[in-house]
C-alpha atoms as one frame of an Amber mdcrd trajectory, in Angstrom:
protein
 106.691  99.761 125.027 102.798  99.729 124.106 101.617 102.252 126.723  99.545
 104.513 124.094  96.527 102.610 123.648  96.146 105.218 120.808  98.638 104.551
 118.753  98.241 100.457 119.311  94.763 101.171 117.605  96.785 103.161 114.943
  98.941 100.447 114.401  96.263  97.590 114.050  94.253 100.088 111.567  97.323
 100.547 109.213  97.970  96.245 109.493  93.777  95.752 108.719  94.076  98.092
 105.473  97.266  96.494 104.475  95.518  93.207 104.835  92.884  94.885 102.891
  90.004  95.751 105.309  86.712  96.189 103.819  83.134  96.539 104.679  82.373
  93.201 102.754  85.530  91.306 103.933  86.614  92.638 107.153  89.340  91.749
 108.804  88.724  91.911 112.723  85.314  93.033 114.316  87.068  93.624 117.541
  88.805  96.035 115.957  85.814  98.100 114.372  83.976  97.714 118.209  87.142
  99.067 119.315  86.813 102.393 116.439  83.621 102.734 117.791  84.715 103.378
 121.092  83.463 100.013 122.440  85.525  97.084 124.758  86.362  93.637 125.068
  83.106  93.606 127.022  81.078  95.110 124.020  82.598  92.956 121.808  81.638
  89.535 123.567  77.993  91.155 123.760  77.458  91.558 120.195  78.424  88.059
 119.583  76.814  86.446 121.765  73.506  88.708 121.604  73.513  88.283 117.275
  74.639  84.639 117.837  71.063  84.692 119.850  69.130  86.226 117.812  70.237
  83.969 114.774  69.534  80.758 116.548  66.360  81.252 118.032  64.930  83.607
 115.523  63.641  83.639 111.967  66.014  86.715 110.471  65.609  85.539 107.084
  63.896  89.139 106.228  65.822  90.974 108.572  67.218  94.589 106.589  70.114
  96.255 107.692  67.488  98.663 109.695  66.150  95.668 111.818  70.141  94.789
 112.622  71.002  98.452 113.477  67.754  98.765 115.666  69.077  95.772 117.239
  72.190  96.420 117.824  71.623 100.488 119.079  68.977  98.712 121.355  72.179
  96.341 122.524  74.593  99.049 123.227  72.659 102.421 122.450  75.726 104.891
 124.019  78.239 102.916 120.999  75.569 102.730 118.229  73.539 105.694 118.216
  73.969 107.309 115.060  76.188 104.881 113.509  76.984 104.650 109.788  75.149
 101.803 107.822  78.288 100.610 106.668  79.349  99.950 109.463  76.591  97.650
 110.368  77.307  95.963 107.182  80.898  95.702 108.194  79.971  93.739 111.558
  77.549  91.588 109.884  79.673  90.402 107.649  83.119  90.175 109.714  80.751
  87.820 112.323  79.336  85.635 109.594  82.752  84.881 108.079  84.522  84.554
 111.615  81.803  83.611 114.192  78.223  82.804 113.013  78.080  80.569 109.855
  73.869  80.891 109.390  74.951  84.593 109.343  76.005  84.426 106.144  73.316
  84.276 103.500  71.706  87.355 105.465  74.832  89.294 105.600  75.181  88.938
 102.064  72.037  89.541 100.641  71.940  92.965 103.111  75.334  93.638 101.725
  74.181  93.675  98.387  71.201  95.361  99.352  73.265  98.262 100.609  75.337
  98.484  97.374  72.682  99.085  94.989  70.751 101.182  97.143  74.026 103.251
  97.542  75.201 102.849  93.990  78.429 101.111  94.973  80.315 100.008  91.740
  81.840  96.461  91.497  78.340  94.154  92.542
């Protein structure tokens, strides 16, 4: 029935924007690593590796360039070149679903990244 992995990922796209899908409230991360081009495999990396680096680091200051060097030093072939919001997207998505002391960063870079960008509605 499913054998177009293409289409699944159309499917769970048009479900996420119904649901309302947003760079500040995402509503899977799995399914922007899977956008990107990434796997279950890259998925369980970047949780685990930001769960890391939020326990047994001080990322208090961290800016949304320290998290994309991070994660393009993670999994450089998936995150090469990608779009800030993006980054914003998955920092957000794991502090809401995965990584609770997440949070306060994710937000303040989110905010960050709407005035810098001029993004109405802050």
């Amino acid at each position: 029935m499913f054998e177009d992995v293409r289409l699944q990922g159309q499917i769970l796209m048009e479900m996420a924007t119904f649901l309302g899908d947003s760079y500040i409230k995402p509503v899977s991360i799995a399914l922007v690593i899977q956008d990107l081009g990434g796997t279950e495999e890259t998925f369980s990396n970047v949780l685990a590796k930001t769960s890391q680096l939020v326990h047994m680091n001080d990322i208090s200051q961290y800016t949304l360039s320290d998290f994309k060097a991070f994660y393009q030093k993670l999994e450089p072939e998936l995150f090469d070149g990608v779009n800030d919001v993006i980054i914003v997207k998955i920092l957000n998505g794991l502090s809401s679903m995965y990584i609770d002391d997440l949070y306060p960063i994710a937000k303040n870079i989110t905010v960050t990244y709407q005035i810098d960008n001029k993004i109405p509605g802050i």
